[in-house]
C-alpha positions as CSV (number, residue, x, y, z in Angstrom):
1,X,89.2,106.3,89.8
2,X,88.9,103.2,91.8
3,X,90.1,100.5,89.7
4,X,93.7,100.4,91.4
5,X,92.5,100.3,94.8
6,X,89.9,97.4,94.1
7,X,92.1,95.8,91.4
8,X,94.5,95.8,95.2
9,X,92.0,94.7,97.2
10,X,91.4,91.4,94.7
11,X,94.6,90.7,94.2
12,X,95.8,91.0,98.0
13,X,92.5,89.3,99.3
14,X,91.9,86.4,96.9
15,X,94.1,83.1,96.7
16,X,95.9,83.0,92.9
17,X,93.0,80.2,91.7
18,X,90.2,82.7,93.0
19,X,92.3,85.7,91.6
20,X,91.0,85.4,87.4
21,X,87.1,85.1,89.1
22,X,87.7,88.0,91.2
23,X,89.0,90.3,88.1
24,X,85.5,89.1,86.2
25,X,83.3,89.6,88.5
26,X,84.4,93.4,88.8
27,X,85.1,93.8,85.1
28,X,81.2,92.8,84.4
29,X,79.5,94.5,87.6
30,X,81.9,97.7,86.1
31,X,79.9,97.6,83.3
32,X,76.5,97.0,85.1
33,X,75.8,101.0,85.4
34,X,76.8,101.4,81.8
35,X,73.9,99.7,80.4
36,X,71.6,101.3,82.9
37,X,72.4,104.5,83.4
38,X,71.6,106.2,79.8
39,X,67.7,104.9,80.6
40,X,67.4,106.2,83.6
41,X,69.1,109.4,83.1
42,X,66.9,109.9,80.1
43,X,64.1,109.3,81.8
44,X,65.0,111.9,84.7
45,X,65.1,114.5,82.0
46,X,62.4,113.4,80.2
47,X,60.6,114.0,83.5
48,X,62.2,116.3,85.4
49,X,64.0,118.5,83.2
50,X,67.8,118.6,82.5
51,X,68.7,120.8,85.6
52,X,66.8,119.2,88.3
53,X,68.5,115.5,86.5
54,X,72.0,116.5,86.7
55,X,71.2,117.9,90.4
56,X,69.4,114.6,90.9
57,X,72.9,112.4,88.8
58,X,75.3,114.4,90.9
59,X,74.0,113.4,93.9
60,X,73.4,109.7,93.3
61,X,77.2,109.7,91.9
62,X,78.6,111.3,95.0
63,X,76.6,108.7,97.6
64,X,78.1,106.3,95.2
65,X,81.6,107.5,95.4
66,X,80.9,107.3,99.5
67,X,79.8,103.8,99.8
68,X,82.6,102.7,97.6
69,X,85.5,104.5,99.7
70,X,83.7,103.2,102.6
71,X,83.4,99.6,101.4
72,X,87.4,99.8,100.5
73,X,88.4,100.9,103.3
74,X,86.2,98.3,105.4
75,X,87.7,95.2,103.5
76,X,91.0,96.4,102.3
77,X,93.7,95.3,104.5
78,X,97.6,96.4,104.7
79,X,99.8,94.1,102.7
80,X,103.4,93.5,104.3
81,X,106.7,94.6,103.6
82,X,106.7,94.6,99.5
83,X,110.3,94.0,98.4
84,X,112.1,95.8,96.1
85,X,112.0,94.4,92.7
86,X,114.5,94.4,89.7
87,X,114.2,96.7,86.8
88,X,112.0,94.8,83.8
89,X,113.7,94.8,80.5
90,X,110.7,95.7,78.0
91,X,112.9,93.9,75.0
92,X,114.0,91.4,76.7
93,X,110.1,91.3,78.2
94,X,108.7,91.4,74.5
95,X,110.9,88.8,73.6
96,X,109.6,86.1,75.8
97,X,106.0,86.6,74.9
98,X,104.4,83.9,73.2
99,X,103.8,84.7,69.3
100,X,99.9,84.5,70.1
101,X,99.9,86.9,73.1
102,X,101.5,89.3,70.7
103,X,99.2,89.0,68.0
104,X,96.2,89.6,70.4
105,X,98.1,92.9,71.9
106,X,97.0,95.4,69.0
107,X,93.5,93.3,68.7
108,X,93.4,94.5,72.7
109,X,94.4,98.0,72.1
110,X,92.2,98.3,69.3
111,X,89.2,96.9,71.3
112,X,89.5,98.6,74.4
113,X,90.1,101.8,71.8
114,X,87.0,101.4,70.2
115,X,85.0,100.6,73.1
116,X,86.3,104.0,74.8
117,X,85.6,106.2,72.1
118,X,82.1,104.7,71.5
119,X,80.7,106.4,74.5
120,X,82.3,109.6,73.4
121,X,79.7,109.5,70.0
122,X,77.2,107.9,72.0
123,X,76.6,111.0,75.2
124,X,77.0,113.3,71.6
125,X,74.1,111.7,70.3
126,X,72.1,111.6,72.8
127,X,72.3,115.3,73.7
């Protein structure tokens, strides 16, 4: 839910040749708790049971959710006036994309498709 705001806050903050590192950095520390959180969390239930775990995830995730409003709103700093900005044609948008950068679009799609339906199969299997 806070990929907009910090997706804002890098794009507002950074200079356009720091901008691309920026986007990185938080697409791999994104995917930081991904690879350790089905560990841990089957650990907690291997120990503790399921309901004393989720009572013990919930928690964790909502002192999570704190720090990170807090941490926002600590660096994230008003923008000026935005200007109002012409309509975008999508043909004439589609048009002017190179041939390559069209070819990788459904590759994307496809990707990012697979990669969200994976965890889907993968909370299924482990329950």
């Amino acid at each position: 839910m806070s990929t907009p705001a910090i997706f804002s806050l890098i794009g507002e903050t950074l200079r356009r040749s720091r901008r691309a590192t920026g986007f990185s950095s938080q697409s791999i520390l994104r995917k930081i708790p991904i690879i350790i959180a089905p560990p841990i969390g089957g650990h907690l239930i291997e120990v503790y049971g399921i309901n004393v775990e989720i009572k013990i995830v919930f928690t964790v995730s909502i002192v999570l959710a704190i720090l990170a409003i807090i941490f926002q709103r600590k660096y994230y700093t008003e923008a000026g006036r935005v200007r109002e900005r012409e309509a975008i044609n999508v043909v004439e948008l589609w048009r002017e994309i190179k041939i390559s950068l069209k070819k990788l679009l459904p590759a994307d799609i496809m990707a990012r498709l697979a990669s969200n339906t994976i965890k889907v199969y993968v909370v299924l299997y482990v329950l």
